[in-house]
C-alpha positions as CSV (number, residue, x, y, z in Angstrom):
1,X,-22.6,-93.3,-5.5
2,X,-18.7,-93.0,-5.3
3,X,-17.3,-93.2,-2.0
4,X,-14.7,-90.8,-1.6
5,X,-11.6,-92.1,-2.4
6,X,-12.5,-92.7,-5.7
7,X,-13.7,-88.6,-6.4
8,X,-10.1,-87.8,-4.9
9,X,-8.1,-90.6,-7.1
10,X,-10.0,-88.9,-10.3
11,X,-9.2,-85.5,-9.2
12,X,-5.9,-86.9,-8.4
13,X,-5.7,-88.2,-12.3
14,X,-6.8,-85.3,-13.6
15,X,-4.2,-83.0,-12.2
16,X,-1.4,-85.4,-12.9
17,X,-0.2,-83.9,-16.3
18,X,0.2,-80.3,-14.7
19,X,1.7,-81.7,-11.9
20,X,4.4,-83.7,-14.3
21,X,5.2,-80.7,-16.2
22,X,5.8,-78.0,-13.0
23,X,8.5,-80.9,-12.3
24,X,9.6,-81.0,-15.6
25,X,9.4,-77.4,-17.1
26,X,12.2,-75.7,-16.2
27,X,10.6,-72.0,-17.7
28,X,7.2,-73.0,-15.7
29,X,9.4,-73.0,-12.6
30,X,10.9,-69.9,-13.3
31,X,8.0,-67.8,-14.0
32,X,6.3,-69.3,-10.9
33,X,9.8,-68.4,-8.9
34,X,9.6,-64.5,-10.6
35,X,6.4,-64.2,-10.0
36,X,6.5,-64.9,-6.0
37,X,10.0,-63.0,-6.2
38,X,7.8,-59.7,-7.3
39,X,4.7,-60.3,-4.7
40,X,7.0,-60.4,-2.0
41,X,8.7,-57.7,-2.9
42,X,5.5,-55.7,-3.1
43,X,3.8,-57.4,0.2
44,X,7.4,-56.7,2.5
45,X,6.7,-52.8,1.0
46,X,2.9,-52.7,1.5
47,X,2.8,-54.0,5.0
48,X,4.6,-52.5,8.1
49,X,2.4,-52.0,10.6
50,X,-0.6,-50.1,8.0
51,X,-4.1,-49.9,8.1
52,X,-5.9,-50.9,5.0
53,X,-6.5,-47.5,3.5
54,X,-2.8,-46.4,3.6
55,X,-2.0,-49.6,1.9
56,X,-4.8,-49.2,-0.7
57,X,-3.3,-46.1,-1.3
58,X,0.3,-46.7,-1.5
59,X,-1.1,-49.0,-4.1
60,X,-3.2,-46.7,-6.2
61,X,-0.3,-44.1,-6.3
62,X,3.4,-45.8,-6.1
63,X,4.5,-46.6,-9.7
64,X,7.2,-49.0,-8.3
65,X,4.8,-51.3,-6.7
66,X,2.4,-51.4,-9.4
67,X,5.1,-52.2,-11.6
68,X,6.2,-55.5,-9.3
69,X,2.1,-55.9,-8.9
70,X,2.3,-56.1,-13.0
71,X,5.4,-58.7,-13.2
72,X,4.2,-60.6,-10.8
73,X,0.3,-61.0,-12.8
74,X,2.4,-61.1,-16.0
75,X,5.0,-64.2,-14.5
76,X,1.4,-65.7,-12.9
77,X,-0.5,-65.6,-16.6
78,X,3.1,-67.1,-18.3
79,X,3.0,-70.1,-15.4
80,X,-0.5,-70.9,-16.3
81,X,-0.7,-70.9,-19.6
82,X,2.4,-73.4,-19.3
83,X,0.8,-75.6,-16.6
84,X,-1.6,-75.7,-19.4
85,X,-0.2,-75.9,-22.1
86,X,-1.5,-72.7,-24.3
87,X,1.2,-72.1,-26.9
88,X,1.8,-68.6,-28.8
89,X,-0.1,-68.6,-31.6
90,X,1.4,-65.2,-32.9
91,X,3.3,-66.3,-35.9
92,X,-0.7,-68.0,-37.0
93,X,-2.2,-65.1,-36.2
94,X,-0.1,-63.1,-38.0
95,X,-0.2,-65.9,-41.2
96,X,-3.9,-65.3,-40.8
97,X,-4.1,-62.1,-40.7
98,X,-2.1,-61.5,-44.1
99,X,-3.7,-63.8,-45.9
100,X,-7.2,-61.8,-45.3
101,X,-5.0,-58.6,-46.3
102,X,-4.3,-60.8,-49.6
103,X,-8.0,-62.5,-50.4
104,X,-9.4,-58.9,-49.7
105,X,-7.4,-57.0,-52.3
106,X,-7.4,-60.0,-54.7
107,X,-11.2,-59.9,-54.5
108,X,-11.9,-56.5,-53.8
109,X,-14.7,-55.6,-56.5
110,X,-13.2,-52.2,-57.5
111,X,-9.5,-53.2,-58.3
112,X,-9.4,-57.0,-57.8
113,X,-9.7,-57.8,-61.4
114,X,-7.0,-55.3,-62.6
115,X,-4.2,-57.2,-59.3
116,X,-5.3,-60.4,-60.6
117,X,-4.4,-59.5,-64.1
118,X,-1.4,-57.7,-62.9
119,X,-0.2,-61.0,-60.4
120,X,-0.6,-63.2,-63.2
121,X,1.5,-61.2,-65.3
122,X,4.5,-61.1,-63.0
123,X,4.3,-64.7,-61.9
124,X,3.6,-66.6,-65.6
125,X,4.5,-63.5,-68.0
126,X,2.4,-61.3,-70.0
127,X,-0.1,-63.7,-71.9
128,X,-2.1,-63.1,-74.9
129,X,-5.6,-61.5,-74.5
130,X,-8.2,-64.3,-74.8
131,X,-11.6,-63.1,-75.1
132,X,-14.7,-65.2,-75.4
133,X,-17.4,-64.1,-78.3
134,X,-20.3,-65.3,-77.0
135,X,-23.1,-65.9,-79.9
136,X,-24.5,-69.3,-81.5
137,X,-21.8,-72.2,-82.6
138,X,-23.4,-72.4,-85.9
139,X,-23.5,-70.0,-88.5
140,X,-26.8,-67.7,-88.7
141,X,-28.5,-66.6,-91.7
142,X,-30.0,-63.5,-91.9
């Protein structure tokens, strides 16, 4: 069984290469810094002396703090997804998504042969119709 110091020291390990980039991530600071700049901002307007249900609905009804409530979420999501390192995969996404757009309308069974004909036209030039005569290779005689 591990004692435990050594469960800490492999937490410990584990957590080292967030820790090393919230010191080294300058944006990562930032957000976190917005995003507690926003919470207290909507905590210092929530509480002064309330009860729970005027505070509930201050919430529910004042656009301003539901707006700092939503910048400070939104800051939160952009820290953590930097602490973890989650890029934005928009531009793929977007790469992705036009190239289904493309295989769908080349292959589309209703007009996909007459775009393939025409794409092939505009990037090679007009070619010569080549058509296949299907039948024997050697002569028949009737």
């Amino acid at each position: 069984m591990a004692n435990t110091r050594d469960k800490v020291m492999d937490r410990a390990s584990g957590a080292r290469p967030y820790i090393e980039r919230a010191f080294k991530d300058e944006e990562l600071r930032d957000n976190v810094r917005n995003a507690y700049e926003s919470a207290r901002v909507v905590y210092n307007e929530l509480i002064g002396g309330r009860g729970a249900i005027p505070v509930a609905t201050r919430v529910a009804t004042d656009k301003d703090i539901q707006e700092h409530l939503r910048e400070a979420l939104d800051e939160l999501r952009q820290a953590a997804d930097r602490v973890q390192g989650k890029k934005d995969n928009s531009g793929r996404n977007t790469m992705l998504l036009l190239t289904g757009i493309a295989l769908g309308v080349l292959f589309n069974p209703f007009s996909g042969a007459q775009t393939r004909k025409w794409l092939s036209d505009k990037i090679f030039g007009p070619s010569d119709e080549f058509t296949y005569q299907g039948g024997n290779s050697s002569p028949s005689s009737n």
